[in-house]
C-alpha positions in Angstrom: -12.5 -13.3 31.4 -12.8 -11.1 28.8 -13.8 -12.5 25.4 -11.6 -12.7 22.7 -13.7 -13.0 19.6 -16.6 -12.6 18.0 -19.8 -15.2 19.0 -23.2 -15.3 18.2 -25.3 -17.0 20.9 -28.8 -16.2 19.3 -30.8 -17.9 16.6 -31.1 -14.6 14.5 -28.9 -11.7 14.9 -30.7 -8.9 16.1 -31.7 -11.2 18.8 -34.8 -10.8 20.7 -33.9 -8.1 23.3 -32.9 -6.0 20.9 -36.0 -6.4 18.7 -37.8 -5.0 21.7 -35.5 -1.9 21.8 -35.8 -1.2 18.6 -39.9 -1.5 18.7 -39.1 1.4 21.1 -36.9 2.8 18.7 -39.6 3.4 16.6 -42.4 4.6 18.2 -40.3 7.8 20.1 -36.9 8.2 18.0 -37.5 9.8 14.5 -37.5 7.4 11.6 -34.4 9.4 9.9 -32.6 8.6 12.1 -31.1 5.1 10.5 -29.3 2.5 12.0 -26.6 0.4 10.3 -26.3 -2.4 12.8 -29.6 -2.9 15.0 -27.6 -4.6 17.9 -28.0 -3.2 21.2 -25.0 -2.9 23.0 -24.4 -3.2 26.5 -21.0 -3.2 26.7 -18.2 -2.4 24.7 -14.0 -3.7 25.2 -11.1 -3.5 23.2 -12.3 -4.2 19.5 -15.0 -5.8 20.7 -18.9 -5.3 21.1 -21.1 -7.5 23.8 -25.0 -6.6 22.9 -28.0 -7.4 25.4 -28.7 -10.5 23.8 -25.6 -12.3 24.8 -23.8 -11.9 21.4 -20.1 -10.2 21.2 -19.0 -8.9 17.7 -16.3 -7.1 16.1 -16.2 -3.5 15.8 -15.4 -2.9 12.1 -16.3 0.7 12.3 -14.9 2.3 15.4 -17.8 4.4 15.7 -17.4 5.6 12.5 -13.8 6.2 13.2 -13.6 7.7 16.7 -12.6 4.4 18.4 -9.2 4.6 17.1 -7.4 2.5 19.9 -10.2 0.6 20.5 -13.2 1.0 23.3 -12.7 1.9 27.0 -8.9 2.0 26.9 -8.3 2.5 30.9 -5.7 5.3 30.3 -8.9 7.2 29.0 -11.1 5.7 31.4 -9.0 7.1 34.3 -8.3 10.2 33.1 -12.4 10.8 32.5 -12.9 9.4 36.1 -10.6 12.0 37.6 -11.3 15.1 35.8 -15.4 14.4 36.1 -14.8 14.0 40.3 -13.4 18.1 40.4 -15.7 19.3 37.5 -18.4 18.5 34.7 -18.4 21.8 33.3 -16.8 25.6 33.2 -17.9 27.3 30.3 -13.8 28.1 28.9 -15.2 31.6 28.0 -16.4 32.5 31.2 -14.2 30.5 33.4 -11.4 29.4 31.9 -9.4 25.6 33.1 -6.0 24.1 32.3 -7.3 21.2 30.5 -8.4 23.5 28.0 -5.4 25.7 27.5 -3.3 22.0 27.7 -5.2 19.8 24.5 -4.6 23.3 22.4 -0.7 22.9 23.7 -0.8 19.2 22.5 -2.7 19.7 19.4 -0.3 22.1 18.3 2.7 20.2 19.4 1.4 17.3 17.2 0.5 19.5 14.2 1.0 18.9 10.4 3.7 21.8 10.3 5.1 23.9 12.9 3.4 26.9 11.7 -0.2 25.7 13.3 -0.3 26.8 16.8 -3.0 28.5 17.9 -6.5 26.3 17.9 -10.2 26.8 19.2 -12.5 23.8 20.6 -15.7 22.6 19.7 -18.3 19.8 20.2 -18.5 17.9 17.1 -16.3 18.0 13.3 -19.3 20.1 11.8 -18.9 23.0 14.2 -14.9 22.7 13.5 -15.7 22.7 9.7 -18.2 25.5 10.1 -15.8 27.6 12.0 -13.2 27.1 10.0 -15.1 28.5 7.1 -15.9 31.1 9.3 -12.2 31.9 10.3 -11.0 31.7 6.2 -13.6 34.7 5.2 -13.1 36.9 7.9 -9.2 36.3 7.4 -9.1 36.5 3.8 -11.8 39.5 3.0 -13.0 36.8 0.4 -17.2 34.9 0.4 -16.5 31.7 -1.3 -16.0 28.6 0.2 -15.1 25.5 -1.6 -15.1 21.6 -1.7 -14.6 19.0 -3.4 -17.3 16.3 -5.0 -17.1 13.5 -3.2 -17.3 15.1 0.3 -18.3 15.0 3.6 -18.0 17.6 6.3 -20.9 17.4 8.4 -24.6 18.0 8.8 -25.3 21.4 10.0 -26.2 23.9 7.3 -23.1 25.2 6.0 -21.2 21.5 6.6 -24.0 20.2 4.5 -24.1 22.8 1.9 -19.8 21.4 1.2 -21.5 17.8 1.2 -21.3 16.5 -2.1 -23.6 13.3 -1.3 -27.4 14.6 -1.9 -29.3 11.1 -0.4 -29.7 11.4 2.6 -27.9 14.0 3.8 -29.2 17.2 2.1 -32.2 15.7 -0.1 -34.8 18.3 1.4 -33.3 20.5 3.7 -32.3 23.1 1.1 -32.2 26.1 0.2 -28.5 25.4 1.6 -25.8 28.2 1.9 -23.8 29.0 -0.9 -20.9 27.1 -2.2 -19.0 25.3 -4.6 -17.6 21.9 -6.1 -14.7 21.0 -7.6 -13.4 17.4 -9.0 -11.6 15.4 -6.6 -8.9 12.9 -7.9 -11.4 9.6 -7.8 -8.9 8.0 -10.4 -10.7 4.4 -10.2 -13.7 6.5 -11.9 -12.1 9.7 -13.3 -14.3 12.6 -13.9 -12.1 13.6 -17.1 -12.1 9.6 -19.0 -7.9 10.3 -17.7 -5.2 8.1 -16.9 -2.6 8.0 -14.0 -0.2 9.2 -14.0 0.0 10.5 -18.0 -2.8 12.7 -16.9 -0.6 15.2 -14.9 -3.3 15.2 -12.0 -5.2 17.3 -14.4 -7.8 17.7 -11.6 -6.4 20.0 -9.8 -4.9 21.7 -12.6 -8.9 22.3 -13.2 -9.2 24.2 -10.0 -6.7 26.6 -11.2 -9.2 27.1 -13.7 -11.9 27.5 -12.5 -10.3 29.9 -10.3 -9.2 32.1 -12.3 -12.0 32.5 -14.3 -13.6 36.2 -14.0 -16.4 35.6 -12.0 -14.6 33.6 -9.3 -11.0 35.4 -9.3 -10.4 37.2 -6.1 -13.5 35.6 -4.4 -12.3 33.1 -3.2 -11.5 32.2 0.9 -11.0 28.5 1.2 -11.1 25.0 -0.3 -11.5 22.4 2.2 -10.7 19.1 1.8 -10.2 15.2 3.0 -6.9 14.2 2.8 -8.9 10.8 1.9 -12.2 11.2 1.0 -14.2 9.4 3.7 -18.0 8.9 3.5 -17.4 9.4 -0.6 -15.4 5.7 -0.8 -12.4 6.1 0.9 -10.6 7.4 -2.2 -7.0 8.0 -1.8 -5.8 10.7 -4.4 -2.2 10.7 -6.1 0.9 12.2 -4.0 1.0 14.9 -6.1 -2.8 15.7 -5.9 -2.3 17.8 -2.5 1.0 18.9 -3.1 -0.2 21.0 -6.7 -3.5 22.0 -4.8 -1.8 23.8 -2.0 0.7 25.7 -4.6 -2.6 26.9 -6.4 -3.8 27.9 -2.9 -1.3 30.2 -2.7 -1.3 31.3 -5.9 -4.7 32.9 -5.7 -4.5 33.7 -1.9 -7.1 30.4 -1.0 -6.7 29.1 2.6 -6.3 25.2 2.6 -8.5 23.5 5.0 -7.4 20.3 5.7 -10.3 18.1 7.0 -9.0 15.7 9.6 -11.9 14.6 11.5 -11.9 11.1 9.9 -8.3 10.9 8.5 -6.5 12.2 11.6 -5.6 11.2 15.2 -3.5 8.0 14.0 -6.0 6.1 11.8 -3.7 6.2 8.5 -0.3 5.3 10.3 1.0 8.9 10.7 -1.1 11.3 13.2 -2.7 13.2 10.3 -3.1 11.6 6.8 -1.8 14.8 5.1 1.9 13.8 6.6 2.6 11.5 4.2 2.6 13.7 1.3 5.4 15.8 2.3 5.4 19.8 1.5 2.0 19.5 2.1 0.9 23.1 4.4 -2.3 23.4 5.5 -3.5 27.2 6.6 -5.6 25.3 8.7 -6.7 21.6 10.4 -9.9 20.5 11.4 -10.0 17.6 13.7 -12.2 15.9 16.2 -13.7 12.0 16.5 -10.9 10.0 17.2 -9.4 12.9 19.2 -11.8 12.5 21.9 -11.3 8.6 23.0 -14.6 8.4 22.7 -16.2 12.0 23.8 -17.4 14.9 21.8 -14.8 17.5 21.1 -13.6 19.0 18.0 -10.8 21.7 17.0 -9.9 24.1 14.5 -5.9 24.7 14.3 -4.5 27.3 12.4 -1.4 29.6 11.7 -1.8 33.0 14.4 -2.1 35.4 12.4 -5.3 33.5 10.5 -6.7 32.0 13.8 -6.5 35.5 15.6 -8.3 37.7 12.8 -11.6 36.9 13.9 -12.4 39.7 16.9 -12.9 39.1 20.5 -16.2 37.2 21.5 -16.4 36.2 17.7 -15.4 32.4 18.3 -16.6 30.1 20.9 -19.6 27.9 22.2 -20.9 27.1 25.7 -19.7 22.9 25.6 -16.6 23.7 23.1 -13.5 22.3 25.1 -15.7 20.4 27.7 -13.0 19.8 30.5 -14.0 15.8 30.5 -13.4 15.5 26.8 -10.3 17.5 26.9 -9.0 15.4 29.7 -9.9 12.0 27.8 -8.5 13.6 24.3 -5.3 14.3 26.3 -4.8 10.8 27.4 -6.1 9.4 24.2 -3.6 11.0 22.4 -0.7 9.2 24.5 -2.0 6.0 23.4 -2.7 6.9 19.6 1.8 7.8 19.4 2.1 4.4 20.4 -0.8 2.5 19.1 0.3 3.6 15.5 3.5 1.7 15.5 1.0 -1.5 14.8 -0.9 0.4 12.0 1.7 -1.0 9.1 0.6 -4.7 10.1 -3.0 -4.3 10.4 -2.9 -2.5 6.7 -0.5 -5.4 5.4 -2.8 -8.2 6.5 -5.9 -6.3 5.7 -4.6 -5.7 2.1 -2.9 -8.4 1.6 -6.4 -10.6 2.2 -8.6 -8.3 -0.1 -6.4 -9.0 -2.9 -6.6 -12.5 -2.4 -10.3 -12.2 -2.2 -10.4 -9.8 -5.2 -8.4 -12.4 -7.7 -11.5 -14.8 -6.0 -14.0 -12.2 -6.9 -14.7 -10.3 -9.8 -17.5 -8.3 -7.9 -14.7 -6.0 -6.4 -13.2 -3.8 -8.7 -11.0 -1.6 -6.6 -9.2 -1.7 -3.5 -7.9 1.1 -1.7 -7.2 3.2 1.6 -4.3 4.1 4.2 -3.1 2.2 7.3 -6.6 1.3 9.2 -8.6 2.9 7.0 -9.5 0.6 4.5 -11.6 -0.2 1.4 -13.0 -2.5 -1.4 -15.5 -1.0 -4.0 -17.9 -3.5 -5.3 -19.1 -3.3 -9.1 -21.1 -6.1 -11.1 -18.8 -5.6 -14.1 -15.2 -4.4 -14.0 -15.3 -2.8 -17.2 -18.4 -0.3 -17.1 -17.9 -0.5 -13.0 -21.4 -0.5 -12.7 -21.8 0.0 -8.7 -22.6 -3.1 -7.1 -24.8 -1.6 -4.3 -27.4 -4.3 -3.3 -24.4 -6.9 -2.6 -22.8 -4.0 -0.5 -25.9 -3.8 1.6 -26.0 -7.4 1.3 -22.1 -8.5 2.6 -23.0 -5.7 5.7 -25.8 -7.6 6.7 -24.4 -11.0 6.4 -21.4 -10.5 8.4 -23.7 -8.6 11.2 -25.4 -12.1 11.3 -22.0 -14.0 12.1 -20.7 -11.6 14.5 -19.1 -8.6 12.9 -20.3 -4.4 13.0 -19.4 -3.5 8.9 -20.4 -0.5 7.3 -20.7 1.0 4.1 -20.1 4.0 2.3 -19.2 5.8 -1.1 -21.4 8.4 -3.2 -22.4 5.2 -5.0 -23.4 3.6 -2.2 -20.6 0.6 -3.3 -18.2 1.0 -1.0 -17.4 -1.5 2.1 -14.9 0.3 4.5 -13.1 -1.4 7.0 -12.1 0.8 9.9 -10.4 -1.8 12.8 -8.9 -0.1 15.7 -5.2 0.5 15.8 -4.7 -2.3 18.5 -7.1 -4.8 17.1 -5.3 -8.1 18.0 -4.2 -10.2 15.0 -6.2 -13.1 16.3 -9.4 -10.9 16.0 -8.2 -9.4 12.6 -8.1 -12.7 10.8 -11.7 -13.7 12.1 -12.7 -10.0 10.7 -11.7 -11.0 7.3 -12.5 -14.5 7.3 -15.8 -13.1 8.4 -15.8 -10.3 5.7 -15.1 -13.3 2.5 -17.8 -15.6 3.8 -20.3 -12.7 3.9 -19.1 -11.3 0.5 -19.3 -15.1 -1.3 -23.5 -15.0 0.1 -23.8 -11.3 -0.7 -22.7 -12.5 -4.3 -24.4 -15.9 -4.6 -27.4 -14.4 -3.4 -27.7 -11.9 -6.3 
């Protein structure tokens, strides 16, 4: 029968088989390589993780937000099982395959706006992001490429180069390629000492700015942003922020990238998190993780006339569009349309609890997110907001001990997200947060 929720059977979590795995971990897997959770699993169900010591815990991050309707779901399963029993791999370029030519069909049908149609696949969100960058000069005639502070689009060179977060993702890798920052609307910590809403979202007002000013204007070929700024905190800007920076897109002739690959595919309650600010065009969307169910595949999406500029032979990659990922991605994406329906109930219980907790609390100072995409950011005073980054680390590792997968994030390093798949049960959800206020009250004793 399978288990319902989370148990620990050993004395100390890791427990000892997977002490001996990591031993091996470190003597042939490179030390930067980190690890958030040192649990080895063996198998992995619903919301649920079962490691090689005998332990089951819940799955707070979803694989960092590719597990949107939980692990294994059989529709996926099936559909991976069929496709991989006619072929493992056609290089699309070379031999083209329905499966293919159908996800870019889907992924258009499910678009932001009507007017994105026409997509290319990939392996991971950092080629997407790459491309997409690619894509916006060749289209536009224009080299700069910009994003916002707070950032993340990926690891490769250019990805990393629109990373805000130096430590650890670009601290010495550099020289990086060129680009350029501008504010995002972190209104818990405004960059301009502002207030919402008698500010105006004078944020992005600055980008009209900076735009504009001689040695920028007419240079510029895209801004690419989060919709909600993901490995920076989770910060969810104004409705207005996206809806002013799109009109100053088009004023200077700036494609808007809209990065997806965390936001999209469901997690927020809507398919992509940009759909509930309405007016809201992007030129282009990036997506991939929870696309996939599980598998590597990515996309860039895009208006024709920007998606076709590039010549013949100029866009592609040997794995991009794998048939097996595209087959799980199509029947993932069944289950995300219906799985989203329970998204307003897993955000109204999740919030609903951290405010609780944060009148308990004065260690967390903001809480904020969309739908299953959730966040609290600790600071150890709520009037300088001094991150609180040590009791971070220390609630993760506490609730790993009593049976639950947390991670952290935010440019400060303050930030505990929650990231529950779309069909976690409520049963489960409840021993999450129980688990999750336990953790945070020895995190904060501790100290």
């Amino acid at each position: 029968m399978a288990a319902k929720k989370a148990s620990i059977k050993t004395a100390e979590v890791p427990g000892p088989k997977s002490v001996e795995l990591g031993k091996l971990k470190e003597k042939y897997i490179s030390k930067a390589i980190g690890l958030s959770a040192p649990v080895y699993v063996e198998k992995a169900e619903g919301s649920l993780f079962h490691d090689i010591d005998g332990n089951v815990l819940i799955d707070m991050g979803s694989g960092i937000g590719v597990t949107n309707v939980g692990h294994c779901p059989k529709e996926v399963v099936k559909a991976v099982q069929k496709q991989a029993e006619k072929f493992l791999h056609l290089c699309f370029m070379v031999t083209p395959y329905e499966n293919y030519v159908r996800l870019c069909e889907k992924l258009a049908n499910v678009a932001p706006h009507p007017g994105l149609v026409k997509s290319v696949l990939y392996n991971s969100g950092a080629e997407a992001v790459e491309n997409s960058v690619k894509i916006s000069r060749h289209y536009t005639k224009k080299p700069a490429a910009f994003s916002f502070v707070h950032a993340f689009h990926g690891r490769t060179f250019l990805a990393m180069a629109l990373t805000s977060k130096e430590m650890p993702y670009k601290a010495g890798f550099g020289p990086l390629p060129d680009s350029y920052k501008v504010e995002f609307a972190y209104c818990y910590r405004c960059p301009f000492n502002l207030e919402y809403p008698s500010c105006g979202v004078a944020c992005a007002d600055k980008i009209d700015e900076v735009w504009s000013s001689p040695q920028l204007q007419g240079k510029v070929a895209c801004l690419i942003g989060e919709p909600i700024a993901g490995e920076g905190g989770f910060i969810v800007p104004p409705k207005e922020f996206y809806a002013k920076i799109t009109k100053i897109c088009k004023k200077h002739g700036v494609l808007y990238v809209d990065d997806e690959i965390q936001t999209g595919a469901g997690r927020t309650g809507k398919m992509w998190a940009i759909q509930h600010w309405p007016g809201v065009e992007p030129d282009i969307l990036v997506s991939g993780k929870g696309i996939g169910g599980g598998f590597p595949v990515s996309a860039t999406t895009g208006r024709p006339d920007v998606m076709d500029a590039p010549q013949i032979g100029g866009l592609g990659g040997t794995f991009g569009g794998n048939p097996v990922a595209c087959a799980a991605a199509l029947a993932q994406f069944e289950i995300i349309e219906k799985a989203m329906k329970n998204v307003p109930k897993i955000n109204a219980y999740i919030t609903k609890r951290l405010k609780e907790m944060q009148s308990r609390y004065p260690i967390i100072g903001d809480i904020r997110g969309m739908g299953a995409m959730m966040a609290l950011e600790l600071v150890s005073d709520r009037k300088t907001k001094a991150p609180a980054a040590k009791e971070a680390k220390a609630t993760k590792m506490a609730a790993l001990k009593k049976g639950m997968v947390l991670l952290t994030c935010g440019t400060l390093d303050n930030v505990i997200r929650l990231h529950p798949s779309m069909v976690m049960p409520q049963e489960l959800l409840e021993q999450a947060m129980d688990i999750l206020e336990e953790s945070l009250g020895e995190a904060v004793k501790a100290q």
